[in-house]
DSSP file (Angstrom, degrees, kcal/mol; ACC not computed):
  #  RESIDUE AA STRUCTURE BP1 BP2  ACC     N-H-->O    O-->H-N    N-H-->O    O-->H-N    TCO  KAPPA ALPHA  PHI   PSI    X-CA   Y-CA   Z-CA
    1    1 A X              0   0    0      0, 0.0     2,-0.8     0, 0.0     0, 0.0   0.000 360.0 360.0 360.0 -41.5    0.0    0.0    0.0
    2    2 A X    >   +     0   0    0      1,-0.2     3,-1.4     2,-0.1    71,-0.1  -0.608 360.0 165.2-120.4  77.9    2.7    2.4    1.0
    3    3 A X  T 3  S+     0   0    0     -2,-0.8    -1,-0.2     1,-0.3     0, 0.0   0.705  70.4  59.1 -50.7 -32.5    5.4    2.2   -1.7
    4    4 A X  T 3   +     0   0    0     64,-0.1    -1,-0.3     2,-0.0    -2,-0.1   0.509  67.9 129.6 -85.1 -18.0    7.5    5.4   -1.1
    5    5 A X    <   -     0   0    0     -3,-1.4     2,-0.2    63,-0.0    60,-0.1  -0.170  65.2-132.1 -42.4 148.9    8.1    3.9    2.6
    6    6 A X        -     0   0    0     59,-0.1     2,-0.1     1,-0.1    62,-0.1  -0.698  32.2-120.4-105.7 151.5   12.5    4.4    2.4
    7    7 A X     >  -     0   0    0     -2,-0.2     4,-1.9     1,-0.1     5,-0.2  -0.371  28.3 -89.9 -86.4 177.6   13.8    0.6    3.7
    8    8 A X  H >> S+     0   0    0      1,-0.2     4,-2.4     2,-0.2     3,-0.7   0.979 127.0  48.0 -68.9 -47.9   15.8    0.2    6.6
    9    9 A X  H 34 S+     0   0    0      1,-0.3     4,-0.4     2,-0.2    -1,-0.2   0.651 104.4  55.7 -62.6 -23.5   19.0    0.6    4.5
   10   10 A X  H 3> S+     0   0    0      2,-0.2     4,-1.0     3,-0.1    -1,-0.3   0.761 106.7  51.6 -72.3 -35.4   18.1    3.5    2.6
   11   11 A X  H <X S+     0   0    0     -4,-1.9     4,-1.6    -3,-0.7     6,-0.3   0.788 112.9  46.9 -77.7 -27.2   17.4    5.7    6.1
   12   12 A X  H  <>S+     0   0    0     -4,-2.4     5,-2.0    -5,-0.2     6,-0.7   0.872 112.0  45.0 -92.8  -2.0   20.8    4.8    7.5
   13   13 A X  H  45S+     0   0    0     -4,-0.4    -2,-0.2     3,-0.2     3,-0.2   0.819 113.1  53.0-101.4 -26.2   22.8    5.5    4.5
   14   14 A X  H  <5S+     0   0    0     -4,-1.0    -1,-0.2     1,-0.2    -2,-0.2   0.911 116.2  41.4 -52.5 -37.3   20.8    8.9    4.1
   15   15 A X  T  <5S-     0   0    0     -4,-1.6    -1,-0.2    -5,-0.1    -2,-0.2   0.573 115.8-119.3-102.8   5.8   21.8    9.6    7.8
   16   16 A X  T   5S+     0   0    0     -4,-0.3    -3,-0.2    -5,-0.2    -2,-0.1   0.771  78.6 123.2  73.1  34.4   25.4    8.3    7.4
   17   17 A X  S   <S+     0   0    0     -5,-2.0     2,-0.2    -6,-0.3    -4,-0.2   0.482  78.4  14.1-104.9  13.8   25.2    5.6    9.9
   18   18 A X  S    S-     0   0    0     -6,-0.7     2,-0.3    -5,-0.1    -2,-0.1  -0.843  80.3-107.8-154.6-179.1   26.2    2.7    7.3
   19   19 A X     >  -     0   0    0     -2,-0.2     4,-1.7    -3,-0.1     5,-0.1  -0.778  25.6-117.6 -60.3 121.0   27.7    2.5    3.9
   20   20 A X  H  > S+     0   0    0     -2,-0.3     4,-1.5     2,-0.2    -7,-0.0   0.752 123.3  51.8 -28.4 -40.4   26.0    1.6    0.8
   21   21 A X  H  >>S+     0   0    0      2,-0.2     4,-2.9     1,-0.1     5,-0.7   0.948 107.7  57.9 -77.1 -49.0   28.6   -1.6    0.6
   22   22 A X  H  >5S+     0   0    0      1,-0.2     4,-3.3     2,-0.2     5,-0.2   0.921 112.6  39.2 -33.8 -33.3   27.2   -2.4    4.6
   23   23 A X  H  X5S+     0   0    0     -4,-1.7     4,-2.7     2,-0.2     3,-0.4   0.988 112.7  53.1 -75.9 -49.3   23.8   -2.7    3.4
   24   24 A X  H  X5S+     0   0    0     -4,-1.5     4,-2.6     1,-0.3    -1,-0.2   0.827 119.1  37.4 -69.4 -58.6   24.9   -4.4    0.2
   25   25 A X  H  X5S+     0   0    0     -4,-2.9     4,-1.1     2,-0.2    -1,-0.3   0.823 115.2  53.3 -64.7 -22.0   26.8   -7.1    2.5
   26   26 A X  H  X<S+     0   0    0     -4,-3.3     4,-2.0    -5,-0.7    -2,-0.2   0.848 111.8  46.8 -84.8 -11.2   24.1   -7.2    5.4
   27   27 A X  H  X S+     0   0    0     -4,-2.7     4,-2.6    -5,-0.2    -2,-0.2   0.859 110.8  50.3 -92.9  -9.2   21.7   -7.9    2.7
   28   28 A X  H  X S+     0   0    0     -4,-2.6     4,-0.9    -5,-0.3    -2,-0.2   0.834 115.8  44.8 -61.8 -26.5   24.0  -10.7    1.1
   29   29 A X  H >X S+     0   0    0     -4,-1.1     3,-1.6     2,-0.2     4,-1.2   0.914 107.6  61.0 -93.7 -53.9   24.4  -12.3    4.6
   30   30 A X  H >X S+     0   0    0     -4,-2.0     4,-2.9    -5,-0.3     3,-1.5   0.874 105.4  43.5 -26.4 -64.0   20.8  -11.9    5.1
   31   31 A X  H 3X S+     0   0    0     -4,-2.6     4,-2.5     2,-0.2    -1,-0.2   0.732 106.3  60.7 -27.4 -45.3   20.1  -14.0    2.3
   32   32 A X  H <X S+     0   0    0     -3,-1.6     4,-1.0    -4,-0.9    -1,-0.2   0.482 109.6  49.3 -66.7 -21.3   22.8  -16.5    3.5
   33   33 A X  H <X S+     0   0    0     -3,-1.5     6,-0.6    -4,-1.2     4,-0.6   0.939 107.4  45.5 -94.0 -48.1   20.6  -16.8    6.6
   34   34 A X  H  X S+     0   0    0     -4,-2.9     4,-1.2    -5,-0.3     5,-0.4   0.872 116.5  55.0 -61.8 -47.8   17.4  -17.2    5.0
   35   35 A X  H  < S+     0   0    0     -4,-2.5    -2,-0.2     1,-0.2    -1,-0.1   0.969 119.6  24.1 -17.1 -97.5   19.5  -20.1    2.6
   36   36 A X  H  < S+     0   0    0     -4,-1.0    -1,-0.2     1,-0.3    -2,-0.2   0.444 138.5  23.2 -93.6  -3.2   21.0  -22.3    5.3
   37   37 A X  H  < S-     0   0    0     -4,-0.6    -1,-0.3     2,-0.2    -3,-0.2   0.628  88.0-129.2-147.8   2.9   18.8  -21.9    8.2
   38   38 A X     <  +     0   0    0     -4,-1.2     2,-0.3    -5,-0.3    -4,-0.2   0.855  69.8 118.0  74.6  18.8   15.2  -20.6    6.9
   39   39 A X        -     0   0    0     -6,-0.6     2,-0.5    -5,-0.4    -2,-0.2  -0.950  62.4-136.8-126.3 166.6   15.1  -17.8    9.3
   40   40 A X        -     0   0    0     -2,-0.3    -9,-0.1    -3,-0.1   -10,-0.1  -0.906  18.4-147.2-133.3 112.0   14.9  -14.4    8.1
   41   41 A X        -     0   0    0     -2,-0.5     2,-0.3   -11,-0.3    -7,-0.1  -0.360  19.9-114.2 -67.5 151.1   17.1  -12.3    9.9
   42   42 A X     >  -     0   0    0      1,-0.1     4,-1.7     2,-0.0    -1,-0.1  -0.712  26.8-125.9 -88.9 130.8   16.2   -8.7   10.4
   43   43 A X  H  > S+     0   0    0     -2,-0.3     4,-2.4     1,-0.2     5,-0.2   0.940 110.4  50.3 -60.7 -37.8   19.2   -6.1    8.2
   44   44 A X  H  > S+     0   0    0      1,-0.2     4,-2.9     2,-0.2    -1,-0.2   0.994 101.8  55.6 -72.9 -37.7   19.9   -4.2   11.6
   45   45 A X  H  > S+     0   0    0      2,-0.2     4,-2.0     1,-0.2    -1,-0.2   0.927 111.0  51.3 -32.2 -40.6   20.5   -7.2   13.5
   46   46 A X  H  X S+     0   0    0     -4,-1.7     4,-1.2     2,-0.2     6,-0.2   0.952 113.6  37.6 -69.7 -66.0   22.8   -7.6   10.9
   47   47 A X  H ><>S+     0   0    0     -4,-2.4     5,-2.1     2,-0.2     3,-0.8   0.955 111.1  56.6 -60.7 -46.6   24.5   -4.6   11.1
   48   48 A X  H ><5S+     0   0    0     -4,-2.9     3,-0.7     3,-0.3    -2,-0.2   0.929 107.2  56.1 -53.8 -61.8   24.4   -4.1   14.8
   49   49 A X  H 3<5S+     0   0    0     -4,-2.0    -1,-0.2     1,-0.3    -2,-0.2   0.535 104.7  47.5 -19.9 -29.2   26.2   -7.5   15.0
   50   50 A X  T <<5S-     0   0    0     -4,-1.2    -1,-0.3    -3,-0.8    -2,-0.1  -0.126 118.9-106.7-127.3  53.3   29.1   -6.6   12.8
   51   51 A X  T < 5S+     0   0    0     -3,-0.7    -3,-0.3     1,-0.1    -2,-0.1   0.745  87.4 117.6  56.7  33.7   29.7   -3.3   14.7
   52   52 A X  S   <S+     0   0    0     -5,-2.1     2,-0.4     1,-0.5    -4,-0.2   0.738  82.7  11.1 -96.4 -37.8   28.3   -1.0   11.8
   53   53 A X  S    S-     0   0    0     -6,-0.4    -1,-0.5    -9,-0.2    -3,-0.2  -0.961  70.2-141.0-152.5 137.9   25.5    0.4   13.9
   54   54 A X     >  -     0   0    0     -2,-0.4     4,-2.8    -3,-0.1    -6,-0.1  -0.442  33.9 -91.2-111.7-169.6   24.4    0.4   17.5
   55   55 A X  H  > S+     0   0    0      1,-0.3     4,-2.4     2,-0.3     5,-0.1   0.683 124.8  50.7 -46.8 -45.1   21.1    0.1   19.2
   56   56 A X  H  > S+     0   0    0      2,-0.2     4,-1.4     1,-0.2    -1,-0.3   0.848 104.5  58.5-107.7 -41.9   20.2    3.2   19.5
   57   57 A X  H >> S+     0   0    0      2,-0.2     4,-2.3     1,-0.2     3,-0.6   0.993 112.1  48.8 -26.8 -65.7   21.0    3.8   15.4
   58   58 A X  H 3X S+     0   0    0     -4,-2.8     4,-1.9     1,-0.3     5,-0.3   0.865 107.8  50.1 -58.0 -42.2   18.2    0.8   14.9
   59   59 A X  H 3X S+     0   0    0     -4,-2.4     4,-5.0     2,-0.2     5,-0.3   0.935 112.1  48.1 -62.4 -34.4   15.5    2.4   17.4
   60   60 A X  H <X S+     0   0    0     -4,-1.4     4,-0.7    -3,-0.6    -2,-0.2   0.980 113.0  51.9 -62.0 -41.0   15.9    5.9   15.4
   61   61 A X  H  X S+     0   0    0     -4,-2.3     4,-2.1     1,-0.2    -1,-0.2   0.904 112.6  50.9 -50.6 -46.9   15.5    3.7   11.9
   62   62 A X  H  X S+     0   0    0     -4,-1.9     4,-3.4    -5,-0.3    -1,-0.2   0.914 109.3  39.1 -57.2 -62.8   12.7    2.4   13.3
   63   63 A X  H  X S+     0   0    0     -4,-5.0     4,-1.1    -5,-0.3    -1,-0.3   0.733 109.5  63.0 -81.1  21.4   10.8    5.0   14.3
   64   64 A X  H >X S+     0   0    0     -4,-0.7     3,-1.1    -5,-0.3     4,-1.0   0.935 104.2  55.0 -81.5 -49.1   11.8    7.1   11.1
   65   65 A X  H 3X S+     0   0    0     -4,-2.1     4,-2.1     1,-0.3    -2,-0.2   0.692 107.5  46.0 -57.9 -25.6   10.1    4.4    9.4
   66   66 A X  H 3X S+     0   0    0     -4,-3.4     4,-1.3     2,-0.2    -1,-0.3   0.728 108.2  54.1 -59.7 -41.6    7.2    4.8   11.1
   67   67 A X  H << S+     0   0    0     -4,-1.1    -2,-0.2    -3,-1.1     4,-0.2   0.559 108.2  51.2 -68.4 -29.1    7.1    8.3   10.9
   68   68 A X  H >X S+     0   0    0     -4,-1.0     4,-2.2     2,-0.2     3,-1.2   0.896 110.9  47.3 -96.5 -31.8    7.3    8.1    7.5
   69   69 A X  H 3X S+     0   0    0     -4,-2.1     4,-4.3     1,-0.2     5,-0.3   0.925 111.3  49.7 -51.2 -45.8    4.3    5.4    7.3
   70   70 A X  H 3< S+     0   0    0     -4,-1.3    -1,-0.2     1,-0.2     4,-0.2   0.667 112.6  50.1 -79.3  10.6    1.9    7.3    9.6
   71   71 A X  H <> S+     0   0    0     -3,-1.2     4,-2.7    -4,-0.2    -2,-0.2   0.930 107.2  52.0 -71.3 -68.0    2.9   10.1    7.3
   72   72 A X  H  X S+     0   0    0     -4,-2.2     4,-2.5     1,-0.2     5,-0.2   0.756 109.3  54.9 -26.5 -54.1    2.1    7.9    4.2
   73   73 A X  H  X S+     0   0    0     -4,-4.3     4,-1.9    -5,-0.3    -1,-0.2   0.878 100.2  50.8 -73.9 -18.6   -1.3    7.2    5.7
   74   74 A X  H >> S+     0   0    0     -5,-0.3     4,-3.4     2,-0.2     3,-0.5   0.928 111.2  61.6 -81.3 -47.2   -2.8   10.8    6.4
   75   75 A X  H 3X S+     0   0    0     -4,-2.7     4,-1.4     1,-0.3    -1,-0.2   0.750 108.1  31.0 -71.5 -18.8   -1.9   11.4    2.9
   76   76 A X  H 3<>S+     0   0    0     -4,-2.5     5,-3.0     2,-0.2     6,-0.6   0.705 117.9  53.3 -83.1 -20.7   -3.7    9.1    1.1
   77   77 A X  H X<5S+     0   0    0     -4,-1.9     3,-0.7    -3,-0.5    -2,-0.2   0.877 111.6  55.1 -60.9 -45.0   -6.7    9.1    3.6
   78   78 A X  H 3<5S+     0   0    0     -4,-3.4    -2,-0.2     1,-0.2    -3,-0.2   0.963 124.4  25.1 -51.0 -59.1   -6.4   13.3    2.9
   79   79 A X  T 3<5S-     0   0    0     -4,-1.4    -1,-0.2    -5,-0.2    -2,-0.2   0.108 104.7-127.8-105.9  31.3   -6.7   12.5   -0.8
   80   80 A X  T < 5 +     0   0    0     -3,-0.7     3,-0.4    -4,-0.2    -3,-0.2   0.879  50.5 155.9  24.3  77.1   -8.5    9.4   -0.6
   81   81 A X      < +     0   0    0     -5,-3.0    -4,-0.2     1,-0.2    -1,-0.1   0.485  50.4  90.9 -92.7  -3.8   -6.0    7.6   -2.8
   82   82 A X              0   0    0     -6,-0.6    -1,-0.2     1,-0.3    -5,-0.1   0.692 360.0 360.0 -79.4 -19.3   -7.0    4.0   -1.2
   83   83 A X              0   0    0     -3,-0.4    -1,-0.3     0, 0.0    -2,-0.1   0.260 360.0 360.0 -53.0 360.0   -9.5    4.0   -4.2
């Protein structure tokens, strides 16, 4: 529904709290996870794990994304785009 939502990897490399190659390897390991053990690991876990980003990076991501969803939502309920 809400395409323009930014992923987690797009908001930290916008706020300079990873690298374009971090994301690129935490989503390759991601993958690697999903592969050999069926679980789908979350990309800040990933990052937070290999030092790139701490905790307190991952809550901000979070609620950016969030921000940007409930954002998302007044604006199509304002212009009734759900049609």
């Amino acid at each position: 529904m809400f395409k323009n939502k930014k992923k987690f990897g797009e908001i930290a490399v916008a706020q300079g709290l990873a690298s374009p190659a971090d994301i690129e390897e935490a989503l390759r390991l991601q993958k690697e996870f999903l592969k050999q053990d069926s679980f789908h690991k979350k990309i800040g876990m990933i990052l937070f794990e290999k030092g790139v980003i701490a905790e307190k990076d991952i809550e901000f991501i979070l609620a950016e994304q969030k921000r940007q969803t409930s954002l998302l939502a007044w604006f199509y309920a304002f212009f009734n785009l759900n049609k």
